[in-house]
C-alpha positions in Angstrom: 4.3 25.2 -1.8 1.1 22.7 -1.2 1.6 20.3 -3.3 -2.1 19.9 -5.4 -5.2 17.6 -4.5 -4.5 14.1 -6.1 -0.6 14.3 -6.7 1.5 12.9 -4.0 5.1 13.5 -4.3 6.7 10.0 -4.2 10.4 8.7 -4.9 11.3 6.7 -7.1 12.1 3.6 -4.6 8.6 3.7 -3.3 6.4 4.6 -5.9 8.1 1.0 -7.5 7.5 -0.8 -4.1 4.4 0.6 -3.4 3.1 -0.1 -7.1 4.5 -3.7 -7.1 2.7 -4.6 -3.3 -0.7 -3.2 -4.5 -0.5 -5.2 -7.8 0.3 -8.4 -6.0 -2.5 -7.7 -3.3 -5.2 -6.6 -5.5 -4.8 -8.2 -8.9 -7.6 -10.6 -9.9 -9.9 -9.8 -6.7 -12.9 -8.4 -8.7 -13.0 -5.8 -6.0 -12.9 -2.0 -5.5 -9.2 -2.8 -4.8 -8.8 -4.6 -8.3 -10.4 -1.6 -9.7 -8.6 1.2 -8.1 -5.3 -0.2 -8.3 -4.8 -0.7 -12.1 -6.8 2.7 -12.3 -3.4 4.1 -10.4 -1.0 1.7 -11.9 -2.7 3.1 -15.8 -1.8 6.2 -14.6 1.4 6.1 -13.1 3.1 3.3 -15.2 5.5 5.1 -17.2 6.8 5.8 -13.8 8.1 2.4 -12.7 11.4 1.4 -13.7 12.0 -1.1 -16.3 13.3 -3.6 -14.1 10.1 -3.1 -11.9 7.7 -2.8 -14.9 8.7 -5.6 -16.7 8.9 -7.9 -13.7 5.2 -6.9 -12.6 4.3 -7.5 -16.4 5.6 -11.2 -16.1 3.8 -11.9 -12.6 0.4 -10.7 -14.1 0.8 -12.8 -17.1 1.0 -15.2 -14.6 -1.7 -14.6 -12.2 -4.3 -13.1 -14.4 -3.3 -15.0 -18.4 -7.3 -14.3 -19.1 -8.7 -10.9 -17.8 -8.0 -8.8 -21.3 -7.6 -5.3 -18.4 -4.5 -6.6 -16.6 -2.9 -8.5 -19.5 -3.7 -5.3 -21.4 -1.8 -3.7 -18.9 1.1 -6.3 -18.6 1.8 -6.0 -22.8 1.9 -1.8 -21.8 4.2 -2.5 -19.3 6.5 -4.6 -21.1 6.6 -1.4 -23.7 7.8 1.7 -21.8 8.4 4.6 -21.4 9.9 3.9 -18.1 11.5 6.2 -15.5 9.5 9.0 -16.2 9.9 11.5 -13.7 7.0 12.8 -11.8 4.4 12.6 -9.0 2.1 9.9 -8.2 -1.2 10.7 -9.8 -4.4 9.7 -8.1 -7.2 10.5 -6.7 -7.6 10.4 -3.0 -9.8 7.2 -2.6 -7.8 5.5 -5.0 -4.3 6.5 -3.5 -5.6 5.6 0.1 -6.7 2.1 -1.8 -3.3 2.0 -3.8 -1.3 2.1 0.0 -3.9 0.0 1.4 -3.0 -3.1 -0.8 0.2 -3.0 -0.9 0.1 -2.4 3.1 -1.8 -5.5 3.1 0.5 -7.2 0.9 3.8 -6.2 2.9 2.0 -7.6 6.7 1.9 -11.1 5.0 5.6 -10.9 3.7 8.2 -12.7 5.6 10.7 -9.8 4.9 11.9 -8.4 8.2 12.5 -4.8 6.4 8.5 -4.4 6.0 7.6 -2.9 9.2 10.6 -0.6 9.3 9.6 0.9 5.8 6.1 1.7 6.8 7.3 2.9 9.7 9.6 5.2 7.3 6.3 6.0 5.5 4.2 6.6 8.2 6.9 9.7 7.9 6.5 10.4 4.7 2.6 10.1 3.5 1.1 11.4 6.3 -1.3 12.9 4.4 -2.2 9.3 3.1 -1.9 7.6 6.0 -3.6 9.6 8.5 -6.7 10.3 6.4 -10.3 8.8 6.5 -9.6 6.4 9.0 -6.7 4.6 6.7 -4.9 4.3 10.1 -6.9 2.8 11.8 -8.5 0.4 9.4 -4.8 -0.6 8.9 -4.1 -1.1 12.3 -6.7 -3.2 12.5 -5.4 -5.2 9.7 -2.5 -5.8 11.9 -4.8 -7.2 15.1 -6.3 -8.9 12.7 -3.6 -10.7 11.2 -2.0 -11.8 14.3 0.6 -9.9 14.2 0.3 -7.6 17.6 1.2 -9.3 20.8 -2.0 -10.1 23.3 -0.7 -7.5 25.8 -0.6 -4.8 24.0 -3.2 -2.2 24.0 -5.5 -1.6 21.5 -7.2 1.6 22.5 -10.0 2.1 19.9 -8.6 -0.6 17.5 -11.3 -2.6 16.9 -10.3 -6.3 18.5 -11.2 -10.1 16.7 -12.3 -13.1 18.8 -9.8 -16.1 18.3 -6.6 -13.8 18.6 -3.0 -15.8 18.9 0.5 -14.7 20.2 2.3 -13.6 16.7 5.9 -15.2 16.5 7.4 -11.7 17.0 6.7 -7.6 17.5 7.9 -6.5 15.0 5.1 -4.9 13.6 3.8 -3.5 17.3 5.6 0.3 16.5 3.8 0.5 13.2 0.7 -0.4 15.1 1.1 2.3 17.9 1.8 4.6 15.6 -1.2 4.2 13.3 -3.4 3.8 17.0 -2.0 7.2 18.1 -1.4 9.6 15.6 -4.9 11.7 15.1 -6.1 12.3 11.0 -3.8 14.2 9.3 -3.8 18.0 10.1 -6.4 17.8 13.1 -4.6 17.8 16.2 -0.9 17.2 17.0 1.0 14.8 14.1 
């Protein structure tokens, strides 16, 4: 069965860690990615669990006491319903956003079990992943950020001036797969 346009079938371990990485990436931005995400996270709230949704609540208190939309949000949060089974609903810009932030989020986190679960999710959201270019955007993200070693190859990964030797490689098998896996369901994936 295909699961439909804008519903991506998500557990409940990522759908919280996903939410809670886009949040603390895009909150207070006054972006498209400010935008998008708390158009996902209104949608998908009920979803989180209460540890998660109340903990997010707290940290936008925090980070964003004054915008009436994200403290609106927090004072939801606090309030349930939580664990609510179900997809994630979105729409496809918005989900590609949605992983996009917290992807961005997770590169800058000192926890060595980042790369490791995007490599799991790679796996998992393919159809998120590998669409409009997310990969390699992403992958660029990860050049960008210092955090692929000088040697390796970038194929068509765009390259930035200035680049330094990252402390580790632990993001370089994220990055190969993102620079070699084709959009998702055009060519072998």
């Amino acid at each position: 069965m295909k699961t439909p346009i804008g519903v991506t079938i998500i557990s409940p371990d990522d759908l919280d860690h996903i939410l809670d990485s886009a949040v603390r990436y895009a909150c207070g931005r006054g972006t498209y990615a400010d935008s998008a995400v708390l158009d996902v996270l209104e949608r998908n709230r009920m979803r989180l669990r209460k540890a998660t949704a109340l903990a997010l609540a707290d940290w936008i208190e925090r980070r964003e006491p004054h915008n009436s939309r994200w403290t609106d949000m927090a004072w939801l949060l606090r309030r349930g319903p939580w664990d609510k089974p179900g997809p994630l609903e979105a729409d496809g810009v918005d989900r590609r956003i949605l992983f996009a932030c917290a992807f961005r989020h997770d590169i800058d986190s000192t926890d060595p079990r980042m790369p490791r679960l995007w490599e799991t999710y790679t796996k998992r959201y393919p159809q998120v992943l590998f669409t409009d270019w997310w990969n390699r955007v992403s992958a660029r993200d990860l050049v960008w950020g210092n955090l692929i070693p000088l040697d390796e190859p970038l194929g068509d990964v765009q390259d930035v001036a200035g680049r330094i030797q990252p402390v580790d490689d632990r993001w370089v098998r994220v990055f190969r797969i993102l620079r070699d896996t084709p959009e998702y369901g055009k060519g072998k994936a």
